[in-house]
N, C-alpha and C positions, 0 to 999 in steps of 0.2 A: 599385430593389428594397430593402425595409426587413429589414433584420439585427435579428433580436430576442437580446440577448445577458442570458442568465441572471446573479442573480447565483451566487458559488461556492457559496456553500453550497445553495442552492434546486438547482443541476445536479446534485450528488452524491444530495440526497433524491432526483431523481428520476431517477437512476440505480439508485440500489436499491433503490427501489419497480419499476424497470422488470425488474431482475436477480430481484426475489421473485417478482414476477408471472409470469414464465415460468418458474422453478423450480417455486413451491411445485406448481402442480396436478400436476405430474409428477412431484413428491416424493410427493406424496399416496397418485396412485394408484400407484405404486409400492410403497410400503409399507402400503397398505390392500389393494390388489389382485394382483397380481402376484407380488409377494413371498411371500404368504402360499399362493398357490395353487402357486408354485412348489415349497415347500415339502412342501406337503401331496403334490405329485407324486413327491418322491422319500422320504415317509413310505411312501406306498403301494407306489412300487417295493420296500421292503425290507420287505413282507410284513406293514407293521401297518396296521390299521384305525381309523377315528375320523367322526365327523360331520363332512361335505364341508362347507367353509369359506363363509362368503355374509358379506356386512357387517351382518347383524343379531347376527351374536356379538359386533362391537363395542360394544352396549349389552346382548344379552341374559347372555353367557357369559363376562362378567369376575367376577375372587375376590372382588373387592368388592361387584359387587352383589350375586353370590351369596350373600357372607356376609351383609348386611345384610337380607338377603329371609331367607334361615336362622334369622338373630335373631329376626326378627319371628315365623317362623313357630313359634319354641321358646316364647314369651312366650303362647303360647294355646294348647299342648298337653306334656305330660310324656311321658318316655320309662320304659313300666314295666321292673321288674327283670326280667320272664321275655323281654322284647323283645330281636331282635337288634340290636344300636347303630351296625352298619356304616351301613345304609341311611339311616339318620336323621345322624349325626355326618357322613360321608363321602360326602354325596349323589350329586354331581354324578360323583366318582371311583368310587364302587361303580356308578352309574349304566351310566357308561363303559366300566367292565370288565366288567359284567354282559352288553350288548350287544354289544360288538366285539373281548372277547376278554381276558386279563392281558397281553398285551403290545399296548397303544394311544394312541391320544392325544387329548385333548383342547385346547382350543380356550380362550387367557386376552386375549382381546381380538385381535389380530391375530396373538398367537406363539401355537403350539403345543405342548405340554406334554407328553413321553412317556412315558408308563406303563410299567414294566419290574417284572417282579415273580419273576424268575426268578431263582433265589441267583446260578449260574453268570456268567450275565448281567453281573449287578451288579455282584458280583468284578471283573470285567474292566473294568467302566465304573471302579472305584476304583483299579483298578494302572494302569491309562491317564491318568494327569492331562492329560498332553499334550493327547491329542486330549479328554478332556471336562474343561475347567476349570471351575473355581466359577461361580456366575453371581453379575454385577456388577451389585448392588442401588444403582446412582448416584443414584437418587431420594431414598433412606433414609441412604445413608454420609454424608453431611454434618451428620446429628441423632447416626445412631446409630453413626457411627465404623465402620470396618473390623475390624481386630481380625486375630489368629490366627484365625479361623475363615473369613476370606473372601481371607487373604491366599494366593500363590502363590512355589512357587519356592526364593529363596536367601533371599527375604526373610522367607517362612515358614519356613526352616530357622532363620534367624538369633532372628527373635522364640520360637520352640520351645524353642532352648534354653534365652532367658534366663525362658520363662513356666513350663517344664517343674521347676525345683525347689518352685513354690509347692503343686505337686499330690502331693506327693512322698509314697508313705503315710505316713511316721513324722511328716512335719509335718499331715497330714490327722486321724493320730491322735490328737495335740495339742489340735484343735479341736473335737474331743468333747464338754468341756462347755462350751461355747458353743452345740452341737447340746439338750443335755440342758435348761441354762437356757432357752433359748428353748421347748421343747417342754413345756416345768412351767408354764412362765407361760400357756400355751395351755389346757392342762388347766383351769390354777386357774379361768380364765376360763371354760369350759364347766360346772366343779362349782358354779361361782356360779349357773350355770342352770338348774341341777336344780329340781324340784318338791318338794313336800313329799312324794310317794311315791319319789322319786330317779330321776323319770323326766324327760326332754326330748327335743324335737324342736328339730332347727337347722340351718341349713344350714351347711354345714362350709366351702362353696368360699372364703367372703370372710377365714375361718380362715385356712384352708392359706396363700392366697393370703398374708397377713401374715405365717405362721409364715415360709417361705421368704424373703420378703424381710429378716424379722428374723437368720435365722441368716444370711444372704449380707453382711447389715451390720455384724454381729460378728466374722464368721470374716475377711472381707475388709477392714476397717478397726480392728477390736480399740478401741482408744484412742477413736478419730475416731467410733464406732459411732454416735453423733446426727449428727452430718454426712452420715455414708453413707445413712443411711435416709433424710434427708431428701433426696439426691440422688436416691436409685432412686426414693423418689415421684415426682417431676419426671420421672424416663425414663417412667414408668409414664403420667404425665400426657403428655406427650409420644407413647408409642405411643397413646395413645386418640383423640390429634387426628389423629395420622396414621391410624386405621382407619377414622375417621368421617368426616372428610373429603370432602366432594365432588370426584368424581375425573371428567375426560372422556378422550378420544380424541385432544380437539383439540393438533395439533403446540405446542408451545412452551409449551402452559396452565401448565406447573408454574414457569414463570419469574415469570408474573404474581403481585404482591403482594398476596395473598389475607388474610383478615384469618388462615385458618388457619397461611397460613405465615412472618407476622408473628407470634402466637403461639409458634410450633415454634422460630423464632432469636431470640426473647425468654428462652425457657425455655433453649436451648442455650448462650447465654451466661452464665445462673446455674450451671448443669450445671457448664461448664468452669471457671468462677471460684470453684465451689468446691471442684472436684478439683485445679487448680493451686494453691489455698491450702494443701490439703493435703499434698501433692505436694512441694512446697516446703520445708516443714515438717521432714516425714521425710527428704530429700537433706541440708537444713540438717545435721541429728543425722549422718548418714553421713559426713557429712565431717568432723565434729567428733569422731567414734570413739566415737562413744556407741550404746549398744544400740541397735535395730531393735526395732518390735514382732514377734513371732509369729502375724503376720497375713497373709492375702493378699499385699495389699500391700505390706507392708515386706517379706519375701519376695523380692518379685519387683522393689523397688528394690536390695536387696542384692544380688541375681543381674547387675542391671541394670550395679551400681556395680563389683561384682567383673569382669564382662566389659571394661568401658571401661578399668579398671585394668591388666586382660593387656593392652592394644593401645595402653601408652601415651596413653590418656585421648584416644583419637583420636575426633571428630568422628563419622567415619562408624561407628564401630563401635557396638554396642549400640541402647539404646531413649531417640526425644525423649519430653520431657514429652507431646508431642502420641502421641505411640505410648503411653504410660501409660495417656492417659486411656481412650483408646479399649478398651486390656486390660479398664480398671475398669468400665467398661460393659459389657463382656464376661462381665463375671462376675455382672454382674445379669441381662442380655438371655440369657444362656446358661443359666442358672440358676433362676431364677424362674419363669419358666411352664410351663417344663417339668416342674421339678420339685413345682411345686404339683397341676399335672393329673395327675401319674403318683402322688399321693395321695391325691386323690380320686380316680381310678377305681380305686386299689386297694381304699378302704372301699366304693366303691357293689359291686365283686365278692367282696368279702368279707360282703355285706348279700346277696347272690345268692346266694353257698355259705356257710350259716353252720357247718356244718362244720368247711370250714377257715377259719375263724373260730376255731373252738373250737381248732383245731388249731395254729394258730398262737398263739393267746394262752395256752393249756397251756407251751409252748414256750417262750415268754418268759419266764413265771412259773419254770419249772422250771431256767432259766438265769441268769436275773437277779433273782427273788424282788422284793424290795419296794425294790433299790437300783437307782442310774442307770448305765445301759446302760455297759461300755468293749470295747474293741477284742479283749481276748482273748473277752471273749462274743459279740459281733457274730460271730467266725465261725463258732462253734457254730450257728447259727440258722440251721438246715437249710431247713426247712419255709419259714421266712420268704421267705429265698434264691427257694427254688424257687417260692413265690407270686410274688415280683416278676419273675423270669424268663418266667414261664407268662403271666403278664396284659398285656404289653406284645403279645406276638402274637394274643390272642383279639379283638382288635377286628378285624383282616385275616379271621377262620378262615369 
């Protein structure tokens, strides 16, 4: 009888091709099938509704295609000012709740997405951390860093404290004109465009969108302010590969070296090389007793260096460089789109009611006449107040 003897290494490959081979189908359908219908059986037991599950969601009802099919479909038609914007911004979730009710779910490739729109509700999902913790974005924390926002626990209490003096109002108040310079330079740029009757049209988004990254680069780096803007470009260039991206289903696809995510840790190690230049820089000065800027940043290294000081300069206590960076990311990823969007739809709702347009700019004038905004008139500004309150809920009404 002939013994055919492998050699070792050729035995091991075809052991764990023999070990994938009868795992994966049964990983597969497990988590394409199974799973998600299991799921969907105990959404229903607890009385919420949604579109019964099939594996055509896996290509028709993920947020990326969606989005990218949204895009296309905004690029050949406008949304007027008398129009509602839920339907069109919020498709697929107004969709959802219009059909099967405000507390439902919807479908992002094989997980399920639950609609809650009840205050009470919600409350309860927020004092509960336990049972509902943050969700763990693994695909995206290795570009965009974690941060306080995604962290949990003792180690979100611990990073809280030392991020909690950089937001502090009396240093927020501080950064006012930083707010003011940046917001002049915007103008001047708009009065350049005027017509010879003093009239223009323009779109404001690509504005805003600069305005905010300029003031997050000032307020958050002071000093370093060309380094920081040229940082958040990069994040900025960075989320764009990651939205556009070609994304599958397929198990393990995001390990393959895609030319997109050869790009994404190309940019990631400029990102870090130059927040740790920076970084560096600023600790140097802290140890040497020399001022801090009054920035974000140094801020929130002085908070950082003051904690490690109470505990004996110990190791575990406080924040590494690698926890900085990720803060400083935080403050552009946190900051920037959001706050660029919630200024432009306050001018397209202001362009809606010009009223309180009038009403508002009355307001201003009457409180701050012809000089730059501070802190004891910011809180007079009733009307204003209550405009940005009122318009964050009108896209839900």
């Amino acid at each position: 009888m002939e013994v055919f003897v492998f050699p070792t290494g050729t035995t091991i490959i075809i052991c764990v091709l023999s070990v994938l081979l009868a795992v994966l189908p049964w990983d597969l359908f497990n988590n394409f099938w199974l799973k998600p219908k299991r799921l969907e059986k105990l959404l229903k037991g607890q009385g919420l509704q949604g579109e019964p599950y099939n594996l055509s969601v896996l290509k028709d009802k993920s947020k990326q295609n969606y989005m990218l099919k949204l895009q296309q479909e905004d690029k050949s038609k406008s949304i007027g000012l008398s129009k509602e914007v839920a339907p069109s911004i919020f498709s697929t979730l107004h969709e959802a709740v219009h059909k099967y009710g405000k507390n439902s779910f919807l479908w992002d490739g094989a997980t399920p997405s639950v609609i809650i729109t009840d205050p009470d509700q919600i409350k309860e999902i927020f004092n509960r951390m336990e049972d509902f913790p943050k969700s763990k974005f693994i695909s995206i924390s290795k570009y965009f860093g974690v941060g306080i926002a995604h962290q949990e626990g003792e180690k979100w209490a611990k990073h809280r404290k030392i991020v909690n003096p950089a937001f502090h109002i009396e240093k927020l108040k501080g950064m006012l004109p930083a707010f003011s310079h940046s917001c002049n330079e915007m103008i001047s740029k708009w009065k350049g465009l005027l017509s010879s009757d003093g009239t223009c049209e323009l779109d404001v988004w690509p504005f805003l969108q600069n305005l905010t990254c300029d003031v997050i680069s000032r307020t958050a780096f002071g000093s370093s302010y060309a380094e920081g803007a040229k940082i958040f470009q990069l994040l900025k260039k960075q989320g764009f590969i990651l939205m556009t991206a070609p994304r599958t289903n397929i198990p393990l696809w995001r390990l393959l070296p895609t030319t997109a995510e050869r790009r994404m840790k190309e940019i990631e190690r400029d990102i870090r090389d130059s927040l740790e230049g920076i970084i560096e820089k600023r600790e140097e000065a802290l140890k040497n007793g020399e001022a801090t800027n009054d920035d974000l940043l140094g801020i929130l290294l002085q908070s950082n260096h003051a904690e490690k000081q109470g505990h004996g300069n110990s190791k575990n206590i406080g924040m590494t460089t690698h926890d900085v960076i990720d803060e400083c990311k935080l403050f552009y990823l946190a900051g920037q789109e959001t706050t660029s969007s919630l200024l432009v739809w306050t001018m397209v709702l202001l362009g809606r009611y010009p009223e309180w347009q009038e009403r508002a700019r009355q307001e201003v004038l009457q409180v701050f006449g012809n000089q730059n905004p501070n802190s004891e008139g910011l809180s007079q500004l009733k009307t204003v107040t209550m405009i940005l309150y009122e318009e964050q809920m009108l896209p839900y009404q």
